[in-house]
C-alpha positions as a printed NumPy array, in Angstrom:
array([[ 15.746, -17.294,  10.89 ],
       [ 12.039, -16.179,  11.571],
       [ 10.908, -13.964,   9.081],
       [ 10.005, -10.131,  10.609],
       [  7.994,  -7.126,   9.384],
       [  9.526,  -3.914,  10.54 ],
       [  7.25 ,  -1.422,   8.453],
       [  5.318,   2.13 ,   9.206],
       [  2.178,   0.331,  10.961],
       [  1.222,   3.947,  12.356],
       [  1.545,   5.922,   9.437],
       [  0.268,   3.469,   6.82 ],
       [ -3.145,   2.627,   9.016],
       [ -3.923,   6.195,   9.327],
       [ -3.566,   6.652,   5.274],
       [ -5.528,   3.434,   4.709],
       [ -8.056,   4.597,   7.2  ],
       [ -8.231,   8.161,   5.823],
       [ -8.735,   6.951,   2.274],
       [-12.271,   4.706,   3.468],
       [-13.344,   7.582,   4.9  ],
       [-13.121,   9.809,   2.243],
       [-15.002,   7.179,  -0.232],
       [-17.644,   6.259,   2.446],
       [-15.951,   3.243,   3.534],
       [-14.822,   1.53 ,   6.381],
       [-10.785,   0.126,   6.865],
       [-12.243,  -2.907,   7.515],
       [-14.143,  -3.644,   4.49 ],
       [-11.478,  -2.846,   2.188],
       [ -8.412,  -4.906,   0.911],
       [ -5.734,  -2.064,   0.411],
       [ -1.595,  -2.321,  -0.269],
       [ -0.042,   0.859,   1.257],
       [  3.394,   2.136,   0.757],
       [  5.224,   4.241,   2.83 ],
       [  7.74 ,   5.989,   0.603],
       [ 10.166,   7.501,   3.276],
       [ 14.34 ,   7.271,   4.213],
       [ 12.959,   3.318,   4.235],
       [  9.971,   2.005,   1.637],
       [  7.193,  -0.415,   3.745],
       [  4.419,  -2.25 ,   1.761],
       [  2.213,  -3.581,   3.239],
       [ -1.134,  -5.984,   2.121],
       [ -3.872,  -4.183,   4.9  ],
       [ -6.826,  -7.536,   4.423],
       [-10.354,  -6.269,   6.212],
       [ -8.644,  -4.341,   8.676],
       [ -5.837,  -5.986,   9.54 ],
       [ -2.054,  -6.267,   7.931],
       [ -1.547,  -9.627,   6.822],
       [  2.229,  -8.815,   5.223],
       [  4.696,  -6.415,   4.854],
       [  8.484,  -6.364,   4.195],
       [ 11.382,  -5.811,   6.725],
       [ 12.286,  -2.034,   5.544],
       [ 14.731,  -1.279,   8.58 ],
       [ 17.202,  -5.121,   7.513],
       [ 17.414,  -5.714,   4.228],
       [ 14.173,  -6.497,   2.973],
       [ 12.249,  -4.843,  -0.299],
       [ 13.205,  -1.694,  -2.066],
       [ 16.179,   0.124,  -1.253],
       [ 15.329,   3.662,  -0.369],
       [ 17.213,   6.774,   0.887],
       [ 19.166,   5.972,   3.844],
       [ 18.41 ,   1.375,   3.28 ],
       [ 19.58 ,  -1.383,   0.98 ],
       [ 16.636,  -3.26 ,   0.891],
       [ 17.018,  -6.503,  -0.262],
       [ 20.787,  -8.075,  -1.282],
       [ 22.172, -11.023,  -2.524],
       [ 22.651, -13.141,   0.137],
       [ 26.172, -14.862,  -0.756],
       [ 27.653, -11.489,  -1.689],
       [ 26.761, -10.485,   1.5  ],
       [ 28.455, -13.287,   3.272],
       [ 31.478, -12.022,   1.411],
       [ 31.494,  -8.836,   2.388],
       [ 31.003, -10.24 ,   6.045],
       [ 33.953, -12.06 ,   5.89 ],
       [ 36.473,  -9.886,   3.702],
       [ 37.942,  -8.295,   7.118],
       [ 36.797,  -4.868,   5.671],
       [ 34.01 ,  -4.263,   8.036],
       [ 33.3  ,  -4.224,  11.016],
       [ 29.81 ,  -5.708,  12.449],
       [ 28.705,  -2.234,  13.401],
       [ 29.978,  -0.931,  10.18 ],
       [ 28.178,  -3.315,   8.267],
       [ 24.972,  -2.956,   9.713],
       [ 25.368,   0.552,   9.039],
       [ 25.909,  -0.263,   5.256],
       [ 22.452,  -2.147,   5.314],
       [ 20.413,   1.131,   6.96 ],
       [ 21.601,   4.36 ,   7.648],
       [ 24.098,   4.323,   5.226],
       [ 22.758,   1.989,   2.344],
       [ 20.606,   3.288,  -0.682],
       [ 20.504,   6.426,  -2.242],
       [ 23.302,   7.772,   0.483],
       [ 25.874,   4.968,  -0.41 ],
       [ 25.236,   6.323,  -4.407],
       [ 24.716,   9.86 ,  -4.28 ],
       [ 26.339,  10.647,  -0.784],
       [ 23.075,  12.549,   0.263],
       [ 19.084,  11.311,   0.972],
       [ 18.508,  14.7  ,   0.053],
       [ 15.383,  13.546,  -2.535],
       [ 14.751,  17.462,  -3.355],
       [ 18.573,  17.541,  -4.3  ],
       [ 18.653,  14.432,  -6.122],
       [ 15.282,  15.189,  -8.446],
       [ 17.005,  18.737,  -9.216],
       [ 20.018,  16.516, -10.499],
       [ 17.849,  14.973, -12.751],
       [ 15.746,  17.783, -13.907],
       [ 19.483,  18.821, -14.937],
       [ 20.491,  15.995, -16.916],
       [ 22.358,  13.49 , -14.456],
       [ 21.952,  10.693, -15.92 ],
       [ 23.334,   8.541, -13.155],
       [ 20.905,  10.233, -10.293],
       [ 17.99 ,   8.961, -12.714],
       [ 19.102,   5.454, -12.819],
       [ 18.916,   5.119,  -9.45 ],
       [ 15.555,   6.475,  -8.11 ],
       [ 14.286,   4.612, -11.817],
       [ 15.889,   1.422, -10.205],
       [ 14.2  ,   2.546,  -6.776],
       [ 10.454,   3.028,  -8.159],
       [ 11.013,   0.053, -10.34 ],
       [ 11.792,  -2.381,  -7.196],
       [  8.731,  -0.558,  -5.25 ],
       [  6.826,  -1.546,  -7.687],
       [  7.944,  -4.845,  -7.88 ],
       [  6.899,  -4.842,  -3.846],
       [  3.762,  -3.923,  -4.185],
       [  2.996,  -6.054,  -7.014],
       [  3.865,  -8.807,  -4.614],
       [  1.322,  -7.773,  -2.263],
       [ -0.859,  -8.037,  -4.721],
       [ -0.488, -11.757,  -4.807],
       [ -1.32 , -11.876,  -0.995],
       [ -4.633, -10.47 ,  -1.177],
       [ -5.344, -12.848,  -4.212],
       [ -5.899,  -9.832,  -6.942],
       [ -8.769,  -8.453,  -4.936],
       [ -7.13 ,  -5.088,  -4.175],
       [ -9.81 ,  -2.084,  -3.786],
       [ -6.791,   0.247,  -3.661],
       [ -3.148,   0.938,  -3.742],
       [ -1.837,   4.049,  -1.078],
       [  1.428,   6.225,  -1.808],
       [  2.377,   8.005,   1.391],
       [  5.24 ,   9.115,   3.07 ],
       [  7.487,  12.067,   2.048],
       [  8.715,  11.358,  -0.772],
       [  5.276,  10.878,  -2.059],
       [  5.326,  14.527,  -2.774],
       [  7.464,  13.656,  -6.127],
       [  5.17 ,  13.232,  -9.094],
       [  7.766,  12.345, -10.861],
       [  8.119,   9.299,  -8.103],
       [  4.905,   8.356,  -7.551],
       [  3.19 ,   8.766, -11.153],
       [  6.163,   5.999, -12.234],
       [  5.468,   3.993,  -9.868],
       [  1.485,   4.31 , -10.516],
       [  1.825,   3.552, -14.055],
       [  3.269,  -0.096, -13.246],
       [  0.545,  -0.844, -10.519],
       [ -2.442,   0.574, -11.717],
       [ -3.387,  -2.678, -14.091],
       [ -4.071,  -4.211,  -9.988],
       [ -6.442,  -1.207,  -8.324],
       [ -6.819,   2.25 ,  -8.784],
       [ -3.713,   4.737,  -6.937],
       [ -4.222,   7.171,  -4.351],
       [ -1.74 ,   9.554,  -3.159],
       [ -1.521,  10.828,   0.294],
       [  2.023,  12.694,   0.69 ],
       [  3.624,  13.12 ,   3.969],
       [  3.237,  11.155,   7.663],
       [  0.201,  11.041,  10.035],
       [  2.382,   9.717,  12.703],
       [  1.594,  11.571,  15.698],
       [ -1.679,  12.287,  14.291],
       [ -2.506,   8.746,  14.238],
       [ -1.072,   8.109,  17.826],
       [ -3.659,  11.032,  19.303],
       [ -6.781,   9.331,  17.721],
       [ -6.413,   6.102,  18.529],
       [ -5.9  ,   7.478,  22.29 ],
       [ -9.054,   9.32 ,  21.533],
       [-10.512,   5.786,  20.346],
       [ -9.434,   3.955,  22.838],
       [-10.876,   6.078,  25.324],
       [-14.046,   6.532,  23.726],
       [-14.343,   2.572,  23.765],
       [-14.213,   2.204,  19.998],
       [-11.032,   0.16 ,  19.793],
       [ -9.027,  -2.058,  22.002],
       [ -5.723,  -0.997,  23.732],
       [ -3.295,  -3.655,  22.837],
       [ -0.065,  -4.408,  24.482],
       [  3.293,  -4.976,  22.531],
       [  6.417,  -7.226,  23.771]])
């Protein structure tokens, strides 16, 4: 089975490009870890410019998150696979879409779910503790790709608007570089400037199969 990244490439190179800029830097001379914190979690080790690893957020790879499982056991899979319960469809469905926080709590609703613990549900904090304790874990990981030398660890994506979220996960990272937090998506944003680029003749068009 080859091994894929399906991560937040657009989202996570517009954060990591965003944060040289604002300390004088360029993407290229920094070795960053990003993570997207969104219905998946991507991290991703960003070398000199360029990804060099990330984690499959969409199949079962990493964290789990709101709507994905991340990563399972693999023989308790296969079990589930072949108990006749599920179908294919159904099972895929049970791995994203359906997994995480939604196969828990019933709802990805993170505002929701935070209220639940500023009320006292115990079980609702287990389960984004167990969440920012695995993200951690993943970019930790990264960590080990780039060798230690790490300029700088990004939290991005929507859910990075939780201190309570990110300032957890920050305290088991920081010992590896310094945290940033950038909350919410540059998506589209990102897609307009590197048209811009591209068209200016600062960066390359590439083409995808």
């Amino acid at each position: 089975m080859p091994r894929v990244c399906i991560w937040h490439a657009l989202n996570q190179r517009a954060i990591a490009r965003r944060y040289a800029k604002s300390i004088g830097s360029r993407y290229e001379d920094l070795n960053l870890i990003v993570c997207h914190l969104g219905g998946g979690i991507s991290v991703a080790a960003h070398e000199k410019g360029r990804a060099i690893d990330a984690n499959n957020a969409l199949d079962g790879e990493g964290p789990f998150s709101p709507e994905r499982a991340g990563t399972l056991p693999a023989t308790d899979l296969i079990h589930l696979c072949f108990s006749g319960r599920y179908t294919e469809e159904q099972l895929k469905r049970r791995v994203a879409g359906q997994a995480g926080l939604m196969a828990h709590m019933g709802t990805t609703d993170m505002l929701q779910i935070l209220k639940q613990i500023d009320e006292g549900d115990a079980h609702a904090k287990l389960l984004i503790d167990a969440m920012i304790f695995h993200t951690a874990k993943t970019i930790a990981s990264e960590g080990a790709v780039l060798r230690g030398k790490v300029d700088a660890i990004l939290l991005t994506g929507g859910i990075a608007h939780s201190e309570y979220i990110t300032s957890r996960i920050a305290d088991r990272v920081d010992y590896l570089a310094p945290v940033h937090i950038f909350p919410g998506e540059d998506e589209m944003k990102a897609l307009a400037l590197n048209v811009y680029y591209v068209l200016r003749g600062e960066r390359e068009a590439k083409e995808y199969e």
